[in-house]
C-alpha positions as CSV (number, residue, x, y, z in Angstrom):
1,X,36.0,-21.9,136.5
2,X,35.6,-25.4,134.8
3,X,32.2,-27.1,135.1
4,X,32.6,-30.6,137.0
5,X,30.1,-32.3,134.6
6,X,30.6,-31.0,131.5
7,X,34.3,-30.0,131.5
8,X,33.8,-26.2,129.9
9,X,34.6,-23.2,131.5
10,X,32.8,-20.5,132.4
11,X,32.2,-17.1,134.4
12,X,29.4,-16.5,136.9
13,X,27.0,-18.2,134.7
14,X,26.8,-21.4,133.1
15,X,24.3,-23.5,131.1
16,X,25.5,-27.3,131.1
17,X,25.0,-28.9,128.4
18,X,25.8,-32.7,130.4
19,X,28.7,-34.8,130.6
20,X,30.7,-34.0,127.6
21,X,31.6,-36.9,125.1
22,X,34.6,-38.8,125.3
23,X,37.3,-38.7,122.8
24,X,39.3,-41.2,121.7
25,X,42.7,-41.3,122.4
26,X,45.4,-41.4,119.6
27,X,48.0,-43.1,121.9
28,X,47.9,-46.8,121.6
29,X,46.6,-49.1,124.1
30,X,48.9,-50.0,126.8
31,X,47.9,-54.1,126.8
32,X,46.4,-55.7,124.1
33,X,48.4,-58.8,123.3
34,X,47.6,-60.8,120.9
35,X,44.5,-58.8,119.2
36,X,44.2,-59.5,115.6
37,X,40.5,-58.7,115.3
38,X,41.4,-55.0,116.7
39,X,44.3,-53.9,114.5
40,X,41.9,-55.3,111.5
41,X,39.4,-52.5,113.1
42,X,42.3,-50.1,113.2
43,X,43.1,-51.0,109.9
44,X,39.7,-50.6,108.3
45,X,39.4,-46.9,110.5
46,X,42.5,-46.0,108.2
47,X,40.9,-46.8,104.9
48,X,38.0,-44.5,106.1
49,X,40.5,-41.4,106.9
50,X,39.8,-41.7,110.5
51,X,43.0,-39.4,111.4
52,X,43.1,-40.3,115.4
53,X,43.4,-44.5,114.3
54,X,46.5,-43.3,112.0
55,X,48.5,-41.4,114.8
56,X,47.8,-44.1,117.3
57,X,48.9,-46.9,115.2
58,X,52.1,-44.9,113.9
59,X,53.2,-44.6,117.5
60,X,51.9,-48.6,118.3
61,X,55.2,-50.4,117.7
62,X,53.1,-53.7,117.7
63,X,51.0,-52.2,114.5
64,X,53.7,-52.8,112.0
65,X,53.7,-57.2,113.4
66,X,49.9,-56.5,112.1
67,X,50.6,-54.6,109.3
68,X,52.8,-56.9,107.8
69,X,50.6,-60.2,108.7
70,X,47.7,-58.3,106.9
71,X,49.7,-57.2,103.8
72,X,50.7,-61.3,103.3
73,X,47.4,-62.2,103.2
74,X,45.8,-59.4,101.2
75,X,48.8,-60.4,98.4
76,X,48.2,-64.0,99.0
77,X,44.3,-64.2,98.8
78,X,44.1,-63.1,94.3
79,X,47.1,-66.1,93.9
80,X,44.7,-68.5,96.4
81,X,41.9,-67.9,94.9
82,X,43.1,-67.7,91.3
83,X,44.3,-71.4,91.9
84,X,41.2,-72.8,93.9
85,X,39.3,-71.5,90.1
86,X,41.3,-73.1,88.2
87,X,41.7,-76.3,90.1
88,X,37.6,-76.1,90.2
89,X,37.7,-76.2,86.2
90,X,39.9,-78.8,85.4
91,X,43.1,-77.2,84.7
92,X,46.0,-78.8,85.8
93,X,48.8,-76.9,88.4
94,X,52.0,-76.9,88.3
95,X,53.0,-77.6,92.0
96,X,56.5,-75.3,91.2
97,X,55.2,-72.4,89.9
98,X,52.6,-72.5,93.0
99,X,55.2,-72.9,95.5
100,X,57.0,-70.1,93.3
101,X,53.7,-68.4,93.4
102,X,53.7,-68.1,97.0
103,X,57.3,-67.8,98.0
104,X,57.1,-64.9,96.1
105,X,54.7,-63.1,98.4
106,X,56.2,-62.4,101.4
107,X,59.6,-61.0,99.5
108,X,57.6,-59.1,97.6
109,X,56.3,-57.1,100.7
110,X,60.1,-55.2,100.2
111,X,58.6,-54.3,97.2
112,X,55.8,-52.0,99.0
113,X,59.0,-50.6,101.7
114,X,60.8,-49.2,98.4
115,X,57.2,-47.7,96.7
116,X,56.6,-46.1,100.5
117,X,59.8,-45.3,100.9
118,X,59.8,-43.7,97.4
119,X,57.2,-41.7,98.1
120,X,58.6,-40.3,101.5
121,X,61.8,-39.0,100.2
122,X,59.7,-36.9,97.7
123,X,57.0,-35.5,100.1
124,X,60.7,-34.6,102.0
125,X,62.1,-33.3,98.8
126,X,59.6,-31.2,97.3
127,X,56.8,-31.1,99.8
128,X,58.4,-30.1,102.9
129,X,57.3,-33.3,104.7
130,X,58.6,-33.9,108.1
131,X,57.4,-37.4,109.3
132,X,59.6,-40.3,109.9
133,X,59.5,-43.6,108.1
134,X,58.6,-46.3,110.6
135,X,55.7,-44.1,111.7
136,X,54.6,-43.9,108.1
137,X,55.3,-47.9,107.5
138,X,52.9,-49.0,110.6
139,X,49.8,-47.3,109.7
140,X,50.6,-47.7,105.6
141,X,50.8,-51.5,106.3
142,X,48.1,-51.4,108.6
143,X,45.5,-50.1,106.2
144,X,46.8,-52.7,103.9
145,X,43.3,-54.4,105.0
146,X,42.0,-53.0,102.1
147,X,43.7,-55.3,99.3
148,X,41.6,-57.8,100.5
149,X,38.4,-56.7,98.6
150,X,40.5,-57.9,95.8
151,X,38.6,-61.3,95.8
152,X,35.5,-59.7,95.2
153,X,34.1,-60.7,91.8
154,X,34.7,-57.6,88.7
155,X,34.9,-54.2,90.8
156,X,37.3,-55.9,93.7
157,X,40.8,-55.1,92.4
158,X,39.6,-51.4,91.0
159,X,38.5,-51.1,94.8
160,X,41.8,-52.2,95.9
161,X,43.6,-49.9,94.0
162,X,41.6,-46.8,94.7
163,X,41.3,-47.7,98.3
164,X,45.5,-48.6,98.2
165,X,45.9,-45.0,96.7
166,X,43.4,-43.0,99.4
167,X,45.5,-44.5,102.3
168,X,48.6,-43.2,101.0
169,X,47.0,-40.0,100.5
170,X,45.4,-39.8,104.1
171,X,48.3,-41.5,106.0
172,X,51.3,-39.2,104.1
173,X,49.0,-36.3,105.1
174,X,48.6,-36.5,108.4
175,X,51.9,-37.5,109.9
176,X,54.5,-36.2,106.8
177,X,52.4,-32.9,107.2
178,X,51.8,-32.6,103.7
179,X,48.8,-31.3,102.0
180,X,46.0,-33.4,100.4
181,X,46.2,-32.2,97.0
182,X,50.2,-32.9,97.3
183,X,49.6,-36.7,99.3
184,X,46.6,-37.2,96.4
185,X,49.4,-36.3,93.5
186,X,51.7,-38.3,94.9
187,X,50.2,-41.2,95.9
188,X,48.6,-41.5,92.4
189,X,51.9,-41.0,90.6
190,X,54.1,-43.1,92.5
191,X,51.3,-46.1,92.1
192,X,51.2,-45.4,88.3
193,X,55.1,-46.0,88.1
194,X,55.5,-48.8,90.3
195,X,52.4,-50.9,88.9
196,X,54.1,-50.3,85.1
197,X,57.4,-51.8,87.1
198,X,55.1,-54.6,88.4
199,X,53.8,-55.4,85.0
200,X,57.0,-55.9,83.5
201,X,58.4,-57.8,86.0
202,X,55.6,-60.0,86.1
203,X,55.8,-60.3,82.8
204,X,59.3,-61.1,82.6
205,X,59.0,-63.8,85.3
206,X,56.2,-65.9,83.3
């Protein structure tokens, strides 16, 4: 028999404990419209390994409009802030290699497609993984929230980097099916080549 209060089952005896907590549901809300302030909740619950908020935003179709918003501004904010410094101490901008600056930002967001994408093919390749890649893309971008902490003063972009690396590490886990040790190697790895590639090519562009 099931209890009516409590939900468990039992046999002839039962001690209830109460009405039983309600979990949350990994399938994405059916209405939410225009709800920036909740995917940024969704996004943060990411960052902090919450495994239900990455299923329900891999299967929310409306995640990866988030996702994408939140990576622009998370890549945008450094370059912002860098110039508001500098126009705060005297030194003089060059108004084309600021619009330059900032066209580059969005395009550079294909960037981030090919590093995840990387990094699918070889959880599939030697790791077994069985996700998909839009899945993967929604809640990866999504939990982009966490570049933002690059703005804070000394420790920001060392947060943003570890806290870049652990949501490819919890995200690859739980929907490629691969284990920790193998998302932790791999997230780690693929972000050590692609930040060298970054380096250059920043390098070469200046």
């Amino acid at each position: 028999m099931i209890c009516s209060v409590c939900g468990q089952s039992y046999g002839l005896t039962h001690n209830c404990g109460g009405i039983a907590p309600q979990l949350e549901s990994d399938e994405p809300p059916s209405k939410v419209g225009f709800a920036p302030a909740y995917y940024f909740i969704q996004g943060w619950k990411i960052v902090f390994w919450d495994d239900v908020a990455i299923r329900r935003n891999a299967r929310d179709a409306r995640a990866l409009f988030y996702g994408i918003l939140f990576w622009i501004i998370g890549a945008s904010l450094p370059l912002l802030l860098g110039f508001a410094v500098a126009a705060a101490n005297g030194v003089k901008l060059d108004p084309q290699k600021v619009t330059f600056a900032l066209a580059m930002v969005p395009s550079a967001i294909l960037f981030d497609f090919l590093r995840f994408g990387i990094c699918h093919f070889l959880a599939k390749k030697f790791f077994d993984g069985s996700g998909t890649f839009m899945p993967l893309m929604r809640a990866l971008l999504l939990g982009s929230v966490v570049s933002w902490v690059a703005i804070l003063p000394v420790v920001g972009p060392l947060l943003a980097a570890i806290g870049g690396t652990v949501v490819i590490m919890v995200v690859f886990e739980e929907l490629d099916h691969i284990e920790r040790m193998q998302a932790f190697l791999l997230a780690v790895g693929v972000n050590i080549v692609f930040a060298v590639l970054g380096y250059y090519a920043a390098s070469a562009l200046s």
